[in-house]
Rosetta silent file (secondary structure, phi, psi, omega in degrees, C-alpha in Angstrom):
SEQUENCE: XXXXXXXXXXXXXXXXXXXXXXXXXXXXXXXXXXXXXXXXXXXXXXXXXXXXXXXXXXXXXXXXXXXXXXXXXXXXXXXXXXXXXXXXXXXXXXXXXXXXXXXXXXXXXXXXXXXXXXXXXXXXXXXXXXXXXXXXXXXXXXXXXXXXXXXXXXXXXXXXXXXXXXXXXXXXXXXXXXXXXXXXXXXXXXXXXXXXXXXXX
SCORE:     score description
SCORE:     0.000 S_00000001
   1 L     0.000  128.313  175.589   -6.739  -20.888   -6.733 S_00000001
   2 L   -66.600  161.089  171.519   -6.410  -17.001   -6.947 S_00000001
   3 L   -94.691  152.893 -159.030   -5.581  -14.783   -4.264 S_00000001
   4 L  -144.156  154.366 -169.803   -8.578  -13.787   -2.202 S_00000001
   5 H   -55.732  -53.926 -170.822   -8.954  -12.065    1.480 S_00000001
   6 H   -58.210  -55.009  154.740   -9.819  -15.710    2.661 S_00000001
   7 H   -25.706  -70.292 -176.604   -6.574  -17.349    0.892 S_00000001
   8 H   -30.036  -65.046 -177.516   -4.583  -14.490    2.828 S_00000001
   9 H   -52.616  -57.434  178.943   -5.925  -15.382    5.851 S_00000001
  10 H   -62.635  -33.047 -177.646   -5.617  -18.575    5.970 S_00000001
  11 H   -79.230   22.887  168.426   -1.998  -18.410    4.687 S_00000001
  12 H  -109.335  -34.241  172.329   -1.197  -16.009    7.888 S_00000001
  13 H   -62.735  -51.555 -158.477   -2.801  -18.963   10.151 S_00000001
  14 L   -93.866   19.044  178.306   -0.663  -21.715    8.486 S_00000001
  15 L  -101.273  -14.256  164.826    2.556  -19.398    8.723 S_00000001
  16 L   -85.401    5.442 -179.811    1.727  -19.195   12.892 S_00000001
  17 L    86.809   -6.589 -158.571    1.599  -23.238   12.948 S_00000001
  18 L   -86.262  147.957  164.935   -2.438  -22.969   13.452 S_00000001
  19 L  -106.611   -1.007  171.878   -4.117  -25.988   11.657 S_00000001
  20 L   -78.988  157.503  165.184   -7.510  -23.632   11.873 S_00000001
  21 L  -159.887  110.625 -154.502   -8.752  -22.520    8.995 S_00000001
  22 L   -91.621  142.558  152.917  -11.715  -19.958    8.539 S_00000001
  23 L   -52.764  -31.695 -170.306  -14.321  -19.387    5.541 S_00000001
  24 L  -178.972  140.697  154.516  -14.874  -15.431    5.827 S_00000001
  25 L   -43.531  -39.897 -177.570  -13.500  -13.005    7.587 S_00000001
  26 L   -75.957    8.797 -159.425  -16.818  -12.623    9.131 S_00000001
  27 L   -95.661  166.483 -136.439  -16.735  -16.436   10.980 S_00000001
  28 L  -123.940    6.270  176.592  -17.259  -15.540   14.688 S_00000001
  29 L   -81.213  149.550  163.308  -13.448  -17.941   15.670 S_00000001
  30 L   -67.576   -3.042 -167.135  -10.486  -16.205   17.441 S_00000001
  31 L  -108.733  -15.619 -161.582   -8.285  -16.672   14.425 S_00000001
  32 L  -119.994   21.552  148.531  -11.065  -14.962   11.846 S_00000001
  33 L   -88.245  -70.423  161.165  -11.405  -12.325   14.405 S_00000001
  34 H   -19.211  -30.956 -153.717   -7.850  -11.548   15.063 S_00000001
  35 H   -97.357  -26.934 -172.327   -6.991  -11.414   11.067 S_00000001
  36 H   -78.058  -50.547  179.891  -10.586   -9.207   10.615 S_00000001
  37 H   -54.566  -20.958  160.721   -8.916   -6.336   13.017 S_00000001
  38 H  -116.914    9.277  173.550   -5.845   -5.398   11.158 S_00000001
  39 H   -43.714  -67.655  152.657   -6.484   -7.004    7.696 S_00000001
  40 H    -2.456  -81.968 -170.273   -7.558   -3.479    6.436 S_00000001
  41 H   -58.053  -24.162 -157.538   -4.804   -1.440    7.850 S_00000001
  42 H  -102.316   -9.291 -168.084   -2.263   -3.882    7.182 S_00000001
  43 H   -93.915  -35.329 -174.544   -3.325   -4.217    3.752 S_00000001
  44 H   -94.480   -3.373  171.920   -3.233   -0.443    2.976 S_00000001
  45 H  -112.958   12.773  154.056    0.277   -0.374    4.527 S_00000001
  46 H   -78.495  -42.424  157.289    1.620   -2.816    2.469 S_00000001
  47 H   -37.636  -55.625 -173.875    0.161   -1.348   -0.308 S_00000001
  48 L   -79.285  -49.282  169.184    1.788    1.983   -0.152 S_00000001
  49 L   141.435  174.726  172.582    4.792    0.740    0.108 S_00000001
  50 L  -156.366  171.616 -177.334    6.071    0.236   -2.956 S_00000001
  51 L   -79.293   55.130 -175.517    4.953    0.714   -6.510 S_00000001
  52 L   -69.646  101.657 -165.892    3.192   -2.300   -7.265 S_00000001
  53 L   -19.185  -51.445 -166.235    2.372   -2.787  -10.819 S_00000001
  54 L   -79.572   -4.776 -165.020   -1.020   -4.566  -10.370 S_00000001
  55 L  -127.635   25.338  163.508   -2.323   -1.482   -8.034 S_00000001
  56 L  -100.754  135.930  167.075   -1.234    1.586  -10.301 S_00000001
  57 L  -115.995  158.530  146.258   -3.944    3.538  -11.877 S_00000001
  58 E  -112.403  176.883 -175.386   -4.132    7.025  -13.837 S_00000001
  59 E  -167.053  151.186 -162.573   -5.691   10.029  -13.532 S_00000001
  60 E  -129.396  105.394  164.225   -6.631   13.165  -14.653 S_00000001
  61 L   -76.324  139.921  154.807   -7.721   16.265  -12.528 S_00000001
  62 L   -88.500  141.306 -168.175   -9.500   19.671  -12.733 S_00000001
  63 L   -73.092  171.021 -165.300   -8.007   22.023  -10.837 S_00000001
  64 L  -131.629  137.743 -176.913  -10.243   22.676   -7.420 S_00000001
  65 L  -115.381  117.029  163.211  -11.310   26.417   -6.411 S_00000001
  66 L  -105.250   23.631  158.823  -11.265   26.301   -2.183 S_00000001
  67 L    87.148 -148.089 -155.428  -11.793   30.058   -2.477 S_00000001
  68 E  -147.440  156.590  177.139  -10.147   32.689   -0.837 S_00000001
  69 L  -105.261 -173.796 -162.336   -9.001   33.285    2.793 S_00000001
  70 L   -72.953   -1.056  154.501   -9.960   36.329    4.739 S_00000001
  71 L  -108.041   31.036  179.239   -7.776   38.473    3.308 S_00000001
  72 L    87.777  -12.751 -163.905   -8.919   37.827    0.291 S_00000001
  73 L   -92.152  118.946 -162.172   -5.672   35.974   -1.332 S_00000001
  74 E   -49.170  129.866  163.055   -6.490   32.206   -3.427 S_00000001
  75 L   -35.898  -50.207 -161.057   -6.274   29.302   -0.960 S_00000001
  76 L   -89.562  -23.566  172.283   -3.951   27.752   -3.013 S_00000001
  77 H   -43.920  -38.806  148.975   -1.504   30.883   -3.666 S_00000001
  78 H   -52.392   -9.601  148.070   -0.949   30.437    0.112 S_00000001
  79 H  -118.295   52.610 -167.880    0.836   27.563   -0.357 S_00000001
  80 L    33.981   51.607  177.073    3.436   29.536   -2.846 S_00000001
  81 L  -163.971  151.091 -153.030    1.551   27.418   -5.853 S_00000001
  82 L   -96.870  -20.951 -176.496   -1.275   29.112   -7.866 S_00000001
  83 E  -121.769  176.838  179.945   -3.678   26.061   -8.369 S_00000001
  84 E  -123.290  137.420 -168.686   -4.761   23.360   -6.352 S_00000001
  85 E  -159.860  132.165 -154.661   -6.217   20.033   -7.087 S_00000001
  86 L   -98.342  152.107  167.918   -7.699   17.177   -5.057 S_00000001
  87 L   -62.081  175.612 -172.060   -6.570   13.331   -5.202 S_00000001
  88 L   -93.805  178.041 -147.604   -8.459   10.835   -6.066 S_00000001
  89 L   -84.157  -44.201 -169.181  -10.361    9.073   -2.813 S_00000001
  90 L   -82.345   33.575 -178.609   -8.314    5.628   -3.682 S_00000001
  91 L  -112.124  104.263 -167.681   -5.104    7.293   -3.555 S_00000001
  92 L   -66.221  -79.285  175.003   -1.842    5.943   -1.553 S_00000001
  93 E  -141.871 -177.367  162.296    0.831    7.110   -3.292 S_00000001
  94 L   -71.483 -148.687 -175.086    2.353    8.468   -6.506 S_00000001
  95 L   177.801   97.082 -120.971    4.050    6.431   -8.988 S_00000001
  96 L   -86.286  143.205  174.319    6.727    7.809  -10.933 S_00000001
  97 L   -64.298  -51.737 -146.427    5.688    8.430  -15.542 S_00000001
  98 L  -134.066  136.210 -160.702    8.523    6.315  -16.203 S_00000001
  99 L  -104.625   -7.059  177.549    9.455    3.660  -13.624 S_00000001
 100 L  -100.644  -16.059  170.070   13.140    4.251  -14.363 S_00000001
 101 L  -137.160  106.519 -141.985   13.355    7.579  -13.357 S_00000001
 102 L   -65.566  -18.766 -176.789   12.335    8.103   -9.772 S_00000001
 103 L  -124.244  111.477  171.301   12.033   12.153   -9.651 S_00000001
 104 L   -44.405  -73.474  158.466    9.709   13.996  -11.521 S_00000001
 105 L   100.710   12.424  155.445   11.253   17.001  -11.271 S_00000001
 106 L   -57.702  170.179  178.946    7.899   18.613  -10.833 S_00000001
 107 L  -124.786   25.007  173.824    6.924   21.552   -8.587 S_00000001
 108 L   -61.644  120.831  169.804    4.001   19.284   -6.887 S_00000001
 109 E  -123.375  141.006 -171.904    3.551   19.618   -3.152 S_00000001
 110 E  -125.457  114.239  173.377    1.044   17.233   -1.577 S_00000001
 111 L  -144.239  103.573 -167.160   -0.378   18.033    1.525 S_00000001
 112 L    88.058 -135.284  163.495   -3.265   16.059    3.074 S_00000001
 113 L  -115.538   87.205 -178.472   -5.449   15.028    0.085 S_00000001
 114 L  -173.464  127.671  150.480   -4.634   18.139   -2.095 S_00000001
 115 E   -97.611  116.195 -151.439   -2.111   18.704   -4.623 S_00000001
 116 E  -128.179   96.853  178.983   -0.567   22.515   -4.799 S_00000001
 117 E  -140.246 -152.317  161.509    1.041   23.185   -7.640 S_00000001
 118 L  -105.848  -25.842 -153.298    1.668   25.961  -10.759 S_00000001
 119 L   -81.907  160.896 -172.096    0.969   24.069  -13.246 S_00000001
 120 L  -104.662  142.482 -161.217   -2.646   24.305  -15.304 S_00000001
 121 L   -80.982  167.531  -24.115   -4.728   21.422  -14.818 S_00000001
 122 L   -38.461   97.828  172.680   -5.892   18.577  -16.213 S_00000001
 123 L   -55.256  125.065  134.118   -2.820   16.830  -13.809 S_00000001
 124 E   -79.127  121.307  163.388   -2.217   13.877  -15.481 S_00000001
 125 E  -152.167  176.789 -174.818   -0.741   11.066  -13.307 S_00000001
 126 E  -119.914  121.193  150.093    0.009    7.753  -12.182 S_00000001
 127 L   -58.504  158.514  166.017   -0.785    6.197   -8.715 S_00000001
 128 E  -114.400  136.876 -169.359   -0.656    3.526   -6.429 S_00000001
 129 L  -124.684  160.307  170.808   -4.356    3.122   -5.441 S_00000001
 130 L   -79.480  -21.690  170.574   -6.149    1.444   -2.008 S_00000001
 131 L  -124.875   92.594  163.218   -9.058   -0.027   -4.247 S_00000001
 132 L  -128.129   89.754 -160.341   -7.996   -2.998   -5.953 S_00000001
 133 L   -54.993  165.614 -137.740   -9.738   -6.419   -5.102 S_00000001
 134 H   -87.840  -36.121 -178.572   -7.546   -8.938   -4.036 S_00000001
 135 H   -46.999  -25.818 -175.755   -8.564  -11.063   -7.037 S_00000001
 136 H  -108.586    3.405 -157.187   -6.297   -8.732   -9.427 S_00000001
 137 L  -100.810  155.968  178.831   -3.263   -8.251   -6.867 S_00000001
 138 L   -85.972  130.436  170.168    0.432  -10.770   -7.926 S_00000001
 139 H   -49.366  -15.366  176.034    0.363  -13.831   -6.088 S_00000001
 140 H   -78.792  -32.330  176.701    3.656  -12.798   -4.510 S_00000001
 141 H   -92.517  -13.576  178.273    2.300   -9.925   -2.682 S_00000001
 142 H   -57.345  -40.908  158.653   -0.628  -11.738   -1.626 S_00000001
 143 H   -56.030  -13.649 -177.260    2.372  -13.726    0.212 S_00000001
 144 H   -82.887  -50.245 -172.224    3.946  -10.508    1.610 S_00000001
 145 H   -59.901  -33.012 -161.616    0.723   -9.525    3.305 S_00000001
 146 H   -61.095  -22.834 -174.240   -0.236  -13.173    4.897 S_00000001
 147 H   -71.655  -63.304  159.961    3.344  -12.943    6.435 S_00000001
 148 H     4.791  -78.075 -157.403    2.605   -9.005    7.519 S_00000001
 149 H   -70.077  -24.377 -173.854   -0.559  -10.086    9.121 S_00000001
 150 H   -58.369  -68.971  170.626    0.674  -13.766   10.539 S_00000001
 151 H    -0.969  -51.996  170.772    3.243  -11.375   12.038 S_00000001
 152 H   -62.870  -43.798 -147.685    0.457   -9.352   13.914 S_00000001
 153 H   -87.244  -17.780 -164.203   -1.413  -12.101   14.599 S_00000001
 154 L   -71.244  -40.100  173.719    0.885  -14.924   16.366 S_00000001
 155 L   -20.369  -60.905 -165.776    1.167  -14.014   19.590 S_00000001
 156 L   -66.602  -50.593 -174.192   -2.463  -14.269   19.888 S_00000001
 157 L   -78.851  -54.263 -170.495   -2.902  -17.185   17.639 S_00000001
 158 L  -125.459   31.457 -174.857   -0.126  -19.210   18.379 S_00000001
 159 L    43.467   19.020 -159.948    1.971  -17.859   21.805 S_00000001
 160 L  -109.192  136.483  164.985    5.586  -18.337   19.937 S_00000001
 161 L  -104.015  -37.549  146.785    8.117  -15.671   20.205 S_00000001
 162 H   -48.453  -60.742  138.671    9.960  -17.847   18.324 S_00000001
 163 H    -8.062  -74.626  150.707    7.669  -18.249   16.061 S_00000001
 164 H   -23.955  -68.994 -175.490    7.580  -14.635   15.491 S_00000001
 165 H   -57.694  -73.886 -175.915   11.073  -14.510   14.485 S_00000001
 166 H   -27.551  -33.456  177.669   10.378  -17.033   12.010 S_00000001
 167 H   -91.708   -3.410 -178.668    7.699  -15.075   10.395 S_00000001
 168 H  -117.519   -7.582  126.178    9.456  -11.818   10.197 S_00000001
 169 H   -28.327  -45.838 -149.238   12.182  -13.842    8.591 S_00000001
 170 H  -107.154    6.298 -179.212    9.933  -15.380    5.913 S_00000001
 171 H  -113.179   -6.078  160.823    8.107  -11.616    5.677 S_00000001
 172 H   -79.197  -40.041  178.754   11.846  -10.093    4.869 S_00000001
 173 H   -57.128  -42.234  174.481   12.083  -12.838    2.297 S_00000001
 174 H   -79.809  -19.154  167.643    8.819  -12.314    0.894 S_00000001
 175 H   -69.927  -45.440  166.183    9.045   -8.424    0.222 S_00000001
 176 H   -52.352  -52.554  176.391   12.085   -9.071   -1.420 S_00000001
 177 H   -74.366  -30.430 -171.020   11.178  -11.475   -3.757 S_00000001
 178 H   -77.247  -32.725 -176.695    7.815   -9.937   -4.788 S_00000001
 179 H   -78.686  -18.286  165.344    9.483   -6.456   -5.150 S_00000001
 180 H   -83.434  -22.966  159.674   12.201   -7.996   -7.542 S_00000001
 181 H   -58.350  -66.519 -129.645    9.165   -9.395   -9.807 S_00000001
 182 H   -84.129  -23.162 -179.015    7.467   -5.940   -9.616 S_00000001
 183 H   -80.567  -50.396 -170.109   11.002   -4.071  -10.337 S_00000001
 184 H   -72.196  -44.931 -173.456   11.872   -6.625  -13.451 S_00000001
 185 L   -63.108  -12.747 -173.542    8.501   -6.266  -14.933 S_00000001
 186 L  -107.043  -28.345  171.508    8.576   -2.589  -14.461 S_00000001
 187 L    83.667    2.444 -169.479   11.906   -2.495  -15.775 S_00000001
 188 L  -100.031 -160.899 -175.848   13.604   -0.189  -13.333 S_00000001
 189 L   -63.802  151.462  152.231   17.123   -1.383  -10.973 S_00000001
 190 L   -82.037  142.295  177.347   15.858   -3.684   -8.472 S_00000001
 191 L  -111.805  127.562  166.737   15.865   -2.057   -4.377 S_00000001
 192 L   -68.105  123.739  164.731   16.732   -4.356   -1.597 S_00000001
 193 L   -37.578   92.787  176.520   14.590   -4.582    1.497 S_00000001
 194 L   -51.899  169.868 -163.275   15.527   -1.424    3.567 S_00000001
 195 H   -76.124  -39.262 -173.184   16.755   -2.427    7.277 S_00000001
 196 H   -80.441    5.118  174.153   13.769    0.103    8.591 S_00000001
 197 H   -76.233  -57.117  176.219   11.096   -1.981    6.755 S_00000001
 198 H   -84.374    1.572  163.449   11.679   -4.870    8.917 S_00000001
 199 L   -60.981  -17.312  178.874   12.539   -2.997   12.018 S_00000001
 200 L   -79.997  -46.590 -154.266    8.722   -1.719   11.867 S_00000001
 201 L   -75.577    0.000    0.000    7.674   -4.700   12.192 S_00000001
């Protein structure tokens, strides 16, 4: 079986102890309710991150003319960089040409969804993008999020503070292991769960 929103879900239920188990996201139960309010959010902040293999795209830009401000001077020239150029809509984070070397060494400044730079357009780059069905994502991260969201969710679902700990154990374990596939396959050193990644949680 592939990974799928409903997979997720359920595998955030059977990591709280719950023996429920929901159809869609959409079923009208406290446990498919719970998992539909932060699935989303929790999904796009998992995403970003790290550099996940299966959710990098490229892309290629035309520079963007936002005019001139009232004294006349180029919109983008105002942010010491002469052109400007907007991300794409699905866009998280960057993602390094070469996965072994982590700095660009570019003169790109990103602020908001706009890139402000000197350089003449078409930017070519690579991304981590927000629209990738679940169906294409490594079975390993599909495991990072159900722990993420059981994490959210147990209180509600299963009243264990104990419990808890146990899942933000097995959600330190699982970021680890999925980010040492996505680092060997990618080829660059493997990075160790920082301390403030589980401390958000």
């Amino acid at each position: 079986m592939g990974v799928s929103q409903v997979y997720i879900a359920n595998r955030a239920l059977q990591k709280c102890g719950s023996s429920a188990r929901i159809s869609a996201l959409t079923d009208n139960s406290k446990e498919a309710k719970a998992i539909r309010a932060c699935y989303l959010s929790l999904k796009e902040a998992e995403l970003r991150v790290n550099e996940w293999l299966f959710a990098i795209k490229r892309a290629s830009v035309d520079r963007t003319d936002f005019g001139q401000d009232d004294d006349g001077n180029d919109i983008a020239a105002t942010f010491n960089r002469q052109n400007a150029y907007n991300l794409p809509d699905d866009f998280l984070r960057m993602a390094p040409e070469d996965p072994k070397q982590k700095h660009s060494g570019n003169d790109w400044l990103i602020e908001g969804r706009v890139i402000y730079t000197d350089d003449d357009g078409p930017l070519k780059f690579r991304y981590v993008s927000n629209n990738v069905g679940e169906e294409m994502w490594d079975a390993m991260f599909g495991e990072v999020l159900a722990a993420r969201i059981a994490f959210e969710i147990c209180e509600e679902i299963a009243q264990s503070t104990t419990k808890k700990d146990d899942i933000k154990a097995d959600y330190g374990v699982q970021l680890q292991t999925a980010r040492g596939a996505n680092a060997i396959a990618s080829q660059p050193v493997e990075q160790d769960v920082d301390e403030w990644e589980l401390v958000r949680l």
